[in-house]
PyMOL Python script that loads the backbone (N, CA, C, O; Angstrom):
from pymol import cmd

cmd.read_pdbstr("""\
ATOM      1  N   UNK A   1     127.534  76.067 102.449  1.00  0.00           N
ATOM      2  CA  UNK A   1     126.618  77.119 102.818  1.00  0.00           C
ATOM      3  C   UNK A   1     126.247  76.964 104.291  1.00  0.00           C
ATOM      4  O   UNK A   1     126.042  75.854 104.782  1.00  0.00           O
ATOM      5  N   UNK A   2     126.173  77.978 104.909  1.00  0.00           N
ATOM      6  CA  UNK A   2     125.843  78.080 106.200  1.00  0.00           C
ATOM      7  C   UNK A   2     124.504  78.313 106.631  1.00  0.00           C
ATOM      8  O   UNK A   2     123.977  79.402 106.862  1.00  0.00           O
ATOM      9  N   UNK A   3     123.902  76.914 106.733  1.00  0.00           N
ATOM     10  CA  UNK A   3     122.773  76.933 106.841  1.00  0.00           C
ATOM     11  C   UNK A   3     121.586  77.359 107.888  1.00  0.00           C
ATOM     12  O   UNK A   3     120.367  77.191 107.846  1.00  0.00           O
ATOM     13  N   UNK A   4     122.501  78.017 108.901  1.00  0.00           N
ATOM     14  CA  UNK A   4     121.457  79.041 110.064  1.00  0.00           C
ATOM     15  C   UNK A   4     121.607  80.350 109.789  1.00  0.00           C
ATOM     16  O   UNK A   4     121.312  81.202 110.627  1.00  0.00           O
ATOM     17  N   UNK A   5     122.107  80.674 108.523  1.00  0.00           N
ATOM     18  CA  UNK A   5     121.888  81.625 108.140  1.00  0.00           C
ATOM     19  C   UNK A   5     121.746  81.967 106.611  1.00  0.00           C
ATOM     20  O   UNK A   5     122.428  82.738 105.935  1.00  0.00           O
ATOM     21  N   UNK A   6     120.446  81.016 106.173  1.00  0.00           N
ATOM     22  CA  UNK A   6     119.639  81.005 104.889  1.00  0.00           C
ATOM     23  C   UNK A   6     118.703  81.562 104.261  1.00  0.00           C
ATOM     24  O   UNK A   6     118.105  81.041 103.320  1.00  0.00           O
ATOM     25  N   UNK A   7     118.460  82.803 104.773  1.00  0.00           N
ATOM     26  CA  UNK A   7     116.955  83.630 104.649  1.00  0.00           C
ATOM     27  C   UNK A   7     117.511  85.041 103.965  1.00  0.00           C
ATOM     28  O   UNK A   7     118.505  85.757 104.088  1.00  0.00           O
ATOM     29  N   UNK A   8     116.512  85.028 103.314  1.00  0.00           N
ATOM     30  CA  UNK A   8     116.790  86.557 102.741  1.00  0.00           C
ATOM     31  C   UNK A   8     115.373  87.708 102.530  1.00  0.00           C
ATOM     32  O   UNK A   8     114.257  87.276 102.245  1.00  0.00           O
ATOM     33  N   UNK A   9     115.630  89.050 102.705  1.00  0.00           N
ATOM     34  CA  UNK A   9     114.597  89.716 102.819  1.00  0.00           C
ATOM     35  C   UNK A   9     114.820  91.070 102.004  1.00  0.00           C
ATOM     36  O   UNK A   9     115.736  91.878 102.156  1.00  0.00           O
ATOM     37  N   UNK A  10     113.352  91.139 100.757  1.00  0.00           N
ATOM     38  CA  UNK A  10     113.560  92.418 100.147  1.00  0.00           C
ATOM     39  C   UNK A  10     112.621  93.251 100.612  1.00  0.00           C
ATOM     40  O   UNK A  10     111.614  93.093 101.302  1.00  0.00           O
ATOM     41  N   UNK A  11     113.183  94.239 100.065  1.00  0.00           N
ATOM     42  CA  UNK A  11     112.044  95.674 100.237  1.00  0.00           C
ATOM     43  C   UNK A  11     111.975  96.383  99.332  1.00  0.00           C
ATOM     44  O   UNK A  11     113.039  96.860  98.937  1.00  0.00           O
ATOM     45  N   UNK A  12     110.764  96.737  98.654  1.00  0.00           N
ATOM     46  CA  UNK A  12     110.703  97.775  97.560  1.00  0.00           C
ATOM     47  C   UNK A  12     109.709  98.845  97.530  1.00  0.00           C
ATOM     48  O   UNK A  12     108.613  98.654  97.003  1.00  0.00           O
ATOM     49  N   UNK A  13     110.005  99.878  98.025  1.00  0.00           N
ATOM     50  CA  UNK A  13     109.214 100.795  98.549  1.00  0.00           C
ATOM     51  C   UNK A  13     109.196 101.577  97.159  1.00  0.00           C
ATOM     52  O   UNK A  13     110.252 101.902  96.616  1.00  0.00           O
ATOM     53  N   UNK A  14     107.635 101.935  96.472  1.00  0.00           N
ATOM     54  CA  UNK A  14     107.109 102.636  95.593  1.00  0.00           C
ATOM     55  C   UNK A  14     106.376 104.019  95.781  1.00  0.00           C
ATOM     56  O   UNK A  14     106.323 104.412  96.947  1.00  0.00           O
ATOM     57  N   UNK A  15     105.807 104.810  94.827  1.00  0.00           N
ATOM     58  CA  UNK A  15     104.868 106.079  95.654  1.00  0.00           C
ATOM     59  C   UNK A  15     103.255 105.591  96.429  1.00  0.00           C
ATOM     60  O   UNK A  15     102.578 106.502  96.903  1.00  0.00           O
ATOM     61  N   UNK A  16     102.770 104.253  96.503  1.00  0.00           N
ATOM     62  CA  UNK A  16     101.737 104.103  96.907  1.00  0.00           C
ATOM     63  C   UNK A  16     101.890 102.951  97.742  1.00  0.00           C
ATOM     64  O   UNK A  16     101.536 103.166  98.901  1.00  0.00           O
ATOM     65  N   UNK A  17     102.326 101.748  97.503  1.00  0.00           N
ATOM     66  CA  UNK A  17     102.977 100.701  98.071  1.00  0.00           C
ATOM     67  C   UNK A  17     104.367 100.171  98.500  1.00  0.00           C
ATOM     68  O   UNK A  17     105.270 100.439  97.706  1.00  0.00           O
ATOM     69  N   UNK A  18     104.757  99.371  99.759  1.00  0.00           N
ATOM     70  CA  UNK A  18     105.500  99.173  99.937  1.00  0.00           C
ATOM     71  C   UNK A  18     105.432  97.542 100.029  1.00  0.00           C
ATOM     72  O   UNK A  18     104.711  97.015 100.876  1.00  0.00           O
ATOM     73  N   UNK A  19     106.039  96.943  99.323  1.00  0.00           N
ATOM     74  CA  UNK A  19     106.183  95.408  99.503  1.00  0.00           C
ATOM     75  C   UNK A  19     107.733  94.855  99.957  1.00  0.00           C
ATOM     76  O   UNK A  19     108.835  94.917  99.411  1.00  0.00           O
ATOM     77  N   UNK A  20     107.237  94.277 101.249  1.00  0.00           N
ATOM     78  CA  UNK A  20     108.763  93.032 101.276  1.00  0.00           C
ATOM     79  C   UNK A  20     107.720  91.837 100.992  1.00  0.00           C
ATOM     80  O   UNK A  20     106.535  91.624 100.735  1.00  0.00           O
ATOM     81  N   UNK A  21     109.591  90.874 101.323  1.00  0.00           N
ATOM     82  CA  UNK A  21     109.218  89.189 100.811  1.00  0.00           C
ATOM     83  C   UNK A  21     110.374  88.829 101.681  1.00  0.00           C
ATOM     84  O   UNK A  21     111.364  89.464 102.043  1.00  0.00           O
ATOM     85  N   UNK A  22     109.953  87.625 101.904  1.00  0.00           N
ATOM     86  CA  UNK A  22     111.132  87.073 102.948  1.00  0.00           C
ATOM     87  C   UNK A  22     110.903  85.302 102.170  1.00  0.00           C
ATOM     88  O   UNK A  22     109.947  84.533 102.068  1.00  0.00           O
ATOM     89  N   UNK A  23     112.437  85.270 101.731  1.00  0.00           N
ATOM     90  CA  UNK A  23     112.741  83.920 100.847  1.00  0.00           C
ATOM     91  C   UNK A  23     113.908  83.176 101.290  1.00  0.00           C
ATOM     92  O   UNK A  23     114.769  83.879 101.818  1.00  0.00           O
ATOM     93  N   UNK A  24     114.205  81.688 101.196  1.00  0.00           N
ATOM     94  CA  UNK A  24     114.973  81.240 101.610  1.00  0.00           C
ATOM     95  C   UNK A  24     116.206  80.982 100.520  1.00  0.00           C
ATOM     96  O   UNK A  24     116.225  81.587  99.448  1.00  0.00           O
ATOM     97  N   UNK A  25     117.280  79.978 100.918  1.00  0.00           N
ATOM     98  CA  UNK A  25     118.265  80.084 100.138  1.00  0.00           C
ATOM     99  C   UNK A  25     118.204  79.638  98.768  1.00  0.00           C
ATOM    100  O   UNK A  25     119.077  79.848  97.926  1.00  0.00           O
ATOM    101  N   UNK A  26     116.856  78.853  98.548  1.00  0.00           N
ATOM    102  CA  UNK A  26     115.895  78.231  97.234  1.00  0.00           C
ATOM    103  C   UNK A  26     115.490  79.007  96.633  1.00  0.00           C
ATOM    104  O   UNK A  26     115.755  78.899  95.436  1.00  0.00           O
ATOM    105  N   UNK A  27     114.793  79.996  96.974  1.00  0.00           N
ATOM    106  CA  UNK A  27     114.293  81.346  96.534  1.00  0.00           C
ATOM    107  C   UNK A  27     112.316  80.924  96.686  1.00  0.00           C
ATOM    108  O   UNK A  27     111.371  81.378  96.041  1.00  0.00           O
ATOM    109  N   UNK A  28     112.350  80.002  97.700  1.00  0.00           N
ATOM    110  CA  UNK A  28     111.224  79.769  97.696  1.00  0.00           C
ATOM    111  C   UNK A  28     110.164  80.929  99.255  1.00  0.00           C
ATOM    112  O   UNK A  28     110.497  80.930 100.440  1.00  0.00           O
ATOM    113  N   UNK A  29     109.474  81.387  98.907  1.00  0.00           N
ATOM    114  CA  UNK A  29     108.744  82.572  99.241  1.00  0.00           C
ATOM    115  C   UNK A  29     108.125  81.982 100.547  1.00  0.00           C
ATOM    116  O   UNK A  29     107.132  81.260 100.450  1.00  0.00           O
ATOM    117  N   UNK A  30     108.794  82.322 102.031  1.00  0.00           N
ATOM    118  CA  UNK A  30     108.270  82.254 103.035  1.00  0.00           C
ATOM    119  C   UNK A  30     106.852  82.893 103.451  1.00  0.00           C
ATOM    120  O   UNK A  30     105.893  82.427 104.065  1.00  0.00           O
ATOM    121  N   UNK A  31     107.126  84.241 102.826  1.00  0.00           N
ATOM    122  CA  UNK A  31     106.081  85.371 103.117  1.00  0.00           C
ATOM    123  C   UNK A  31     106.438  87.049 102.352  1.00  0.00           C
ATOM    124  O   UNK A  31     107.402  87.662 101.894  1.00  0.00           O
ATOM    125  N   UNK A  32     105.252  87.209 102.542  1.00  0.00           N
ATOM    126  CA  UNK A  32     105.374  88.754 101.534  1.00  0.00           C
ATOM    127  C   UNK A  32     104.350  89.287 101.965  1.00  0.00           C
ATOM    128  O   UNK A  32     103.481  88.521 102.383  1.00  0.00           O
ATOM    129  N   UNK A  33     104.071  90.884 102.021  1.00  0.00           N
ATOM    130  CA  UNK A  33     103.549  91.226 102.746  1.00  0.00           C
ATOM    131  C   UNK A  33     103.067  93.014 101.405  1.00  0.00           C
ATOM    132  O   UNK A  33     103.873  93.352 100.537  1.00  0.00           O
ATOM    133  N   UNK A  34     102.149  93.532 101.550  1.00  0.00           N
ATOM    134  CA  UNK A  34     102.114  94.842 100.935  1.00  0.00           C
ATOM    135  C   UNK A  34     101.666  95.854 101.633  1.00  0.00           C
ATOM    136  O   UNK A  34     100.455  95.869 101.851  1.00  0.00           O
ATOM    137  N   UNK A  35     102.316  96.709 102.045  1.00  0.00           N
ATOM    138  CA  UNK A  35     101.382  97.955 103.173  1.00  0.00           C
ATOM    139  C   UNK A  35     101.539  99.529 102.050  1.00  0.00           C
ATOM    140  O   UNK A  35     102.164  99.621 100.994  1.00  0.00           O
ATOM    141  N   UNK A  36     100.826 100.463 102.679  1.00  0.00           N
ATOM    142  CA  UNK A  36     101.106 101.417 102.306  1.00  0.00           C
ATOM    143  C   UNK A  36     101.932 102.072 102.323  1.00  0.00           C
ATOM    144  O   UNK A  36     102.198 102.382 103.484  1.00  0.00           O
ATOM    145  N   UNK A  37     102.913 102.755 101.230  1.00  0.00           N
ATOM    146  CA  UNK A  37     103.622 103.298 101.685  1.00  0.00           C
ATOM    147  C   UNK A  37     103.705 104.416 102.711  1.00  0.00           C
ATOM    148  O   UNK A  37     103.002 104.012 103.637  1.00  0.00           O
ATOM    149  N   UNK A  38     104.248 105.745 103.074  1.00  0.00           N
ATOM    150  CA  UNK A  38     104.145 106.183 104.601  1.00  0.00           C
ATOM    151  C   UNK A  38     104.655 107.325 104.054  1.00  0.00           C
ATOM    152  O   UNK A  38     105.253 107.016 103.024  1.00  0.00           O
ATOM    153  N   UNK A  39     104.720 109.065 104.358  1.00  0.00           N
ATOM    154  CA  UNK A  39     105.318 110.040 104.151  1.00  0.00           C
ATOM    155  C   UNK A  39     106.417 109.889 103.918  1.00  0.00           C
ATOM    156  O   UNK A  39     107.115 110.125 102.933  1.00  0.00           O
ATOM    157  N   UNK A  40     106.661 109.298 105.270  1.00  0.00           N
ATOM    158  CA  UNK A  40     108.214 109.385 106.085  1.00  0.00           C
ATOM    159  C   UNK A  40     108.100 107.625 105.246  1.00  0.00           C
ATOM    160  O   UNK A  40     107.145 106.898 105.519  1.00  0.00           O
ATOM    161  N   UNK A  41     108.990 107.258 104.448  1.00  0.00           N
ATOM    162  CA  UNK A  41     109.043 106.085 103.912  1.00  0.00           C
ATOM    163  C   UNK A  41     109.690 104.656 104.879  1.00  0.00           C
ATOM    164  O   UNK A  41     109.441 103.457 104.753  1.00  0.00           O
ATOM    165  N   UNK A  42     110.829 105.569 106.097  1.00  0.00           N
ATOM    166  CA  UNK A  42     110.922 104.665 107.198  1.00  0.00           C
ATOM    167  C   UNK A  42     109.907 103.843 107.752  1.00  0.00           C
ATOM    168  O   UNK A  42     110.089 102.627 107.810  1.00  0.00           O
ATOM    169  N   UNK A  43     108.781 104.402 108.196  1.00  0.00           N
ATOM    170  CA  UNK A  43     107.374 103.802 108.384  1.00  0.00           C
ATOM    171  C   UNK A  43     107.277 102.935 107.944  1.00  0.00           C
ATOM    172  O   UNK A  43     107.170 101.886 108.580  1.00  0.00           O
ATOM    173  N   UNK A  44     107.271 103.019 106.526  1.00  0.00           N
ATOM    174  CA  UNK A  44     106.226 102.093 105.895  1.00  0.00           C
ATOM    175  C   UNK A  44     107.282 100.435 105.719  1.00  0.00           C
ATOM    176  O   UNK A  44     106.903  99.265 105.766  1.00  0.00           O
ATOM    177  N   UNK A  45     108.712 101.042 105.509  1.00  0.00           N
ATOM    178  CA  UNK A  45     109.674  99.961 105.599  1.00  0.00           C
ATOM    179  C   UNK A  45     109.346  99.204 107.013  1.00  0.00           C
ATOM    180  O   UNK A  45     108.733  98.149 107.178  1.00  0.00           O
ATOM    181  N   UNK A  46     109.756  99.797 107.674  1.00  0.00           N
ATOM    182  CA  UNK A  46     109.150  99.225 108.901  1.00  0.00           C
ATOM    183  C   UNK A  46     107.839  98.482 109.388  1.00  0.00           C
ATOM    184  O   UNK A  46     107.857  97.692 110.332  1.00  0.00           O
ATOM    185  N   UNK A  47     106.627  98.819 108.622  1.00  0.00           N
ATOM    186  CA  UNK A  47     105.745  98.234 109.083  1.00  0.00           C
ATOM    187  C   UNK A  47     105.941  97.135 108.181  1.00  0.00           C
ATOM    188  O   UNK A  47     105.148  96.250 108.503  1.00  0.00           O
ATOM    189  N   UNK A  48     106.777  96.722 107.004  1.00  0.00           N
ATOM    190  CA  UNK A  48     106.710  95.704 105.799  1.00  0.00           C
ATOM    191  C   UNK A  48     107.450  94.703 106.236  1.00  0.00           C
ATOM    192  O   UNK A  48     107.288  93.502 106.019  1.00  0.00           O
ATOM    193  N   UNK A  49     108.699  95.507 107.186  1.00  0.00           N
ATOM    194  CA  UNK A  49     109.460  94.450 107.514  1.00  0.00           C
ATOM    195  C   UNK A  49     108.879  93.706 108.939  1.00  0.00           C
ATOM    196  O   UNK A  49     109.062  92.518 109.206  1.00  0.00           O
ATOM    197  N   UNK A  50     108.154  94.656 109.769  1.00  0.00           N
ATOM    198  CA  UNK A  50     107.748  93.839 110.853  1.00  0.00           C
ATOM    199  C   UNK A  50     106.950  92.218 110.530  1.00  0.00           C
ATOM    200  O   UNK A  50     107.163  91.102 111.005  1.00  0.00           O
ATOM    201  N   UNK A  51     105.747  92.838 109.275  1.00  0.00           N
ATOM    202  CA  UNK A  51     104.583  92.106 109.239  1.00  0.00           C
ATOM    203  C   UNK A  51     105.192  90.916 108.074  1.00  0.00           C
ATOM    204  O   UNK A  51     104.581  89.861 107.903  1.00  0.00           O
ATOM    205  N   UNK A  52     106.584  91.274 107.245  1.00  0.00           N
ATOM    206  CA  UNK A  52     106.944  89.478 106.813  1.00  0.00           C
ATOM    207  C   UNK A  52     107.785  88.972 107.630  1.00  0.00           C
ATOM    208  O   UNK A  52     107.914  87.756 107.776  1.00  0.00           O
ATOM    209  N   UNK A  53     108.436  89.821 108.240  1.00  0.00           N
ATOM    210  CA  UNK A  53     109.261  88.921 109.709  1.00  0.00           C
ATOM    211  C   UNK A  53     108.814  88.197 111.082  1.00  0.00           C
ATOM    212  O   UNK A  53     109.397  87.562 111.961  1.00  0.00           O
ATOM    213  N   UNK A  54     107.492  88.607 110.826  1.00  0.00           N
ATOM    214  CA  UNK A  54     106.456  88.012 112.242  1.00  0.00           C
ATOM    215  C   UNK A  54     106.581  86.685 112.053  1.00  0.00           C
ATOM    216  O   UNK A  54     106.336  85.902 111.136  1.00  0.00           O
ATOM    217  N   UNK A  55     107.069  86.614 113.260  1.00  0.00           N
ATOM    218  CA  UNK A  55     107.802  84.512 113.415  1.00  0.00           C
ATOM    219  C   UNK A  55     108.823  83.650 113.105  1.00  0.00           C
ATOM    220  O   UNK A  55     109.044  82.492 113.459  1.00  0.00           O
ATOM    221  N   UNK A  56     109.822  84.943 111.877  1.00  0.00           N
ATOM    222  CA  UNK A  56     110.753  84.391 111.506  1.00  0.00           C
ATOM    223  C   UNK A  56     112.529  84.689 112.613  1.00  0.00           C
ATOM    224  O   UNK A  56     112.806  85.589 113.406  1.00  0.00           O
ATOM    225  N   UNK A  57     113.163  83.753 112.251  1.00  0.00           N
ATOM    226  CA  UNK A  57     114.106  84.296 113.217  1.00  0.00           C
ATOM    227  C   UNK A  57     115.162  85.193 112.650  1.00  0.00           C
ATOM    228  O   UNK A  57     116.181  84.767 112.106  1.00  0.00           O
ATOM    229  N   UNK A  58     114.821  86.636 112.827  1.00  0.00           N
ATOM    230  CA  UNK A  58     115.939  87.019 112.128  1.00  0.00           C
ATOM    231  C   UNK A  58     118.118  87.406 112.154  1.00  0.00           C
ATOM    232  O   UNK A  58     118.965  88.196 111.739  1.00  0.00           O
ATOM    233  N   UNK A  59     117.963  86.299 112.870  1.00  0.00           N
ATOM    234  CA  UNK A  59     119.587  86.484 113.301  1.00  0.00           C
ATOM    235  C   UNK A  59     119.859  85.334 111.741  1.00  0.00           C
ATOM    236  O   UNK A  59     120.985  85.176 111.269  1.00  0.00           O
ATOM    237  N   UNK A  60     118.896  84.814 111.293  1.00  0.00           N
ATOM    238  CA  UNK A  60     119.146  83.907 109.945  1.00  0.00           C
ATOM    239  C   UNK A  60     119.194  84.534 108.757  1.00  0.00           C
ATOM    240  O   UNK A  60     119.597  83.973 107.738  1.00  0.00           O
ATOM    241  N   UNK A  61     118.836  85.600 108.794  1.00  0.00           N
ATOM    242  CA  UNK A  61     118.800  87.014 107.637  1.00  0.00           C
ATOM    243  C   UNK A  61     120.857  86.892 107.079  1.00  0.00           C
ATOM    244  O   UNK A  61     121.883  86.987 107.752  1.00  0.00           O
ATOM    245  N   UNK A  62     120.660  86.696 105.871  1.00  0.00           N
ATOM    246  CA  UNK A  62     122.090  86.834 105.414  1.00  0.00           C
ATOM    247  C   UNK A  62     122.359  87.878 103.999  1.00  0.00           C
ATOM    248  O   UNK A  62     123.404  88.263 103.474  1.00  0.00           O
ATOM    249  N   UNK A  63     121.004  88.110 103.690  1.00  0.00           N
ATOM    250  CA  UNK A  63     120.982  89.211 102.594  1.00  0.00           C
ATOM    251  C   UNK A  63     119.636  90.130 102.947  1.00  0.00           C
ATOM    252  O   UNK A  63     118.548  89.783 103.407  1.00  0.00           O
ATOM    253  N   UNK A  64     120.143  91.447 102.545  1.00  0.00           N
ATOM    254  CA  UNK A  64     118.834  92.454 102.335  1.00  0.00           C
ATOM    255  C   UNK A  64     118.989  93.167 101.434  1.00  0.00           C
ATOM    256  O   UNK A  64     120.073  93.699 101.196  1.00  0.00           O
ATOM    257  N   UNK A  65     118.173  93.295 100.894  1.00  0.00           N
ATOM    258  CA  UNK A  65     117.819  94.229  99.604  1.00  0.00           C
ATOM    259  C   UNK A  65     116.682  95.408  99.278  1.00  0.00           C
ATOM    260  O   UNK A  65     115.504  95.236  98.964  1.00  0.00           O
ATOM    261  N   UNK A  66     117.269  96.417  99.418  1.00  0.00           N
ATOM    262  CA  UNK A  66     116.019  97.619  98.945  1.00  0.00           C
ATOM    263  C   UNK A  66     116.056  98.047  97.585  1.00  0.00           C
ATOM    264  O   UNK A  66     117.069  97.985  96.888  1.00  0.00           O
ATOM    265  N   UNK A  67     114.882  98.508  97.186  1.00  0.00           N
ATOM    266  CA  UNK A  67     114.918  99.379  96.411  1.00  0.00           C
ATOM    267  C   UNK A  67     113.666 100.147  96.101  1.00  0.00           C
ATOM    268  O   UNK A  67     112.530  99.800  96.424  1.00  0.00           O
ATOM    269  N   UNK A  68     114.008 101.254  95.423  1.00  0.00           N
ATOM    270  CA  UNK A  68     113.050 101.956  95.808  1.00  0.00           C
ATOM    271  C   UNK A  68     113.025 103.303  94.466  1.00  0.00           C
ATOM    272  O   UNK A  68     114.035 103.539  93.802  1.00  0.00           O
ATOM    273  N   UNK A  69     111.786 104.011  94.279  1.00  0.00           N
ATOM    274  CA  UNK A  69     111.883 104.816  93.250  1.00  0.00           C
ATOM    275  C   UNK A  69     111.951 106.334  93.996  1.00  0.00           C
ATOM    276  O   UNK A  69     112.253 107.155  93.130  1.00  0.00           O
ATOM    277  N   UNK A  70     111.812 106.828  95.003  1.00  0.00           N
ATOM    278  CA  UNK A  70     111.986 108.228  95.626  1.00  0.00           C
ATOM    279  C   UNK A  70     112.789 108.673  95.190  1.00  0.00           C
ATOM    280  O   UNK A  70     112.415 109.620  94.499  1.00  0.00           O
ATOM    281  N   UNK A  71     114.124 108.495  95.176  1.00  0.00           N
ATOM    282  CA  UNK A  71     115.482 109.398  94.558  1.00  0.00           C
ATOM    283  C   UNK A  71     115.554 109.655  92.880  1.00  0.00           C
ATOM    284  O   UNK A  71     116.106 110.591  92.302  1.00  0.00           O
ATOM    285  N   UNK A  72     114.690 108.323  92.195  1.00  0.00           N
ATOM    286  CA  UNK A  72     113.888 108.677  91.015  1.00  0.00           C
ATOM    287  C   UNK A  72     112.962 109.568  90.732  1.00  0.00           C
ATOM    288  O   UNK A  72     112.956 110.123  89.633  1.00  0.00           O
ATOM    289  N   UNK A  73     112.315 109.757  91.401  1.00  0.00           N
ATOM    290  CA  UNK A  73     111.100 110.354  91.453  1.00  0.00           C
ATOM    291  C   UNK A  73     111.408 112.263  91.732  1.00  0.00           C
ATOM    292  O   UNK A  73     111.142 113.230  91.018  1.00  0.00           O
ATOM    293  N   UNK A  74     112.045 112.156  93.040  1.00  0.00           N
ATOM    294  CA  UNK A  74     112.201 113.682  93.627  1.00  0.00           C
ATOM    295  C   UNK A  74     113.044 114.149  92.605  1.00  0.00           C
ATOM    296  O   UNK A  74     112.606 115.293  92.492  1.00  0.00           O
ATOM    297  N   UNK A  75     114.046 114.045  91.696  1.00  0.00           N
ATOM    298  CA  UNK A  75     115.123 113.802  90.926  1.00  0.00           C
ATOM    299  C   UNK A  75     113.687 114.470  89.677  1.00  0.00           C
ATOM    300  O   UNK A  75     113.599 115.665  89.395  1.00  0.00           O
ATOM    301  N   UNK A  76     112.864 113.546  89.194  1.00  0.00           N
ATOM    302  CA  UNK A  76     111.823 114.232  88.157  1.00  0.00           C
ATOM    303  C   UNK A  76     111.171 115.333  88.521  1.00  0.00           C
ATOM    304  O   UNK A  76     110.921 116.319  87.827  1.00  0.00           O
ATOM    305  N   UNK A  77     110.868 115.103  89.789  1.00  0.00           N
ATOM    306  CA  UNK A  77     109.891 116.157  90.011  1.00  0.00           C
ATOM    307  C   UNK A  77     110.306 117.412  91.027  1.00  0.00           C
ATOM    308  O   UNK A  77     109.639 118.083  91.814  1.00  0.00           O
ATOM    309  N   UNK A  78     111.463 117.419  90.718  1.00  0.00           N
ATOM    310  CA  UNK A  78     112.283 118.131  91.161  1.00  0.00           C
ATOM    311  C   UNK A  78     112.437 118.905  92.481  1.00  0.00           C
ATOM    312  O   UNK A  78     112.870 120.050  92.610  1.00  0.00           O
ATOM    313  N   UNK A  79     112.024 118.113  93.386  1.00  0.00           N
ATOM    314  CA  UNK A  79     111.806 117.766  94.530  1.00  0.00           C
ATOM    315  C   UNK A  79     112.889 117.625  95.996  1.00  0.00           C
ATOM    316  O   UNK A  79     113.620 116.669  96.254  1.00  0.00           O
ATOM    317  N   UNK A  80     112.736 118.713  96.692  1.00  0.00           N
ATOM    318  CA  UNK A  80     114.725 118.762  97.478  1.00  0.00           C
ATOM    319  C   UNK A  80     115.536 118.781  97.068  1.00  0.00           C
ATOM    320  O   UNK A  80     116.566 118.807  97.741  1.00  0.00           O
TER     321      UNK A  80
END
""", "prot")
cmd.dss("prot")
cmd.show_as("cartoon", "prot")
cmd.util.cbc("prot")
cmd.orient("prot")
């Protein structure tokens, strides 16, 4: 395993919250963070990923993961 590049970071953007987590190759929890989610859902990814990445180095990022319920959601509520 290539160990300068051991970090991993999710994102799961919901209709009210958006939570990342930033974990290492252990799966042990550097940081996690919950903001609001945002209209524009870019936002809110963005502000989730800034505020668990604050300090970390991210050229060590070797996995990312989203997920998210919008395409669920607009899909029910029939939405675009």
């Amino acid at each position: 395993m290539n160990q300068t590049r051991d970090l991993r970071v999710g994102v799961d953007v919901g209709g009210t919250n958006t939570d990342a987590v930033l974990v290492d190759s252990a799966g042990a929890v550097l940081a996690s963070v919950k903001v609001a989610t945002t209209p524009d859902p870019i936002d809110g990814i963005r502000a989730a990923l800034d505020a668990v990445l604050k300090g970390a180095d991210p050229t060590r990022i070797s996995k990312a993961m989203l997920g998210t319920t919008h395409p669920a959601n607009a899909i029910i509520q029939r939405i675009g």
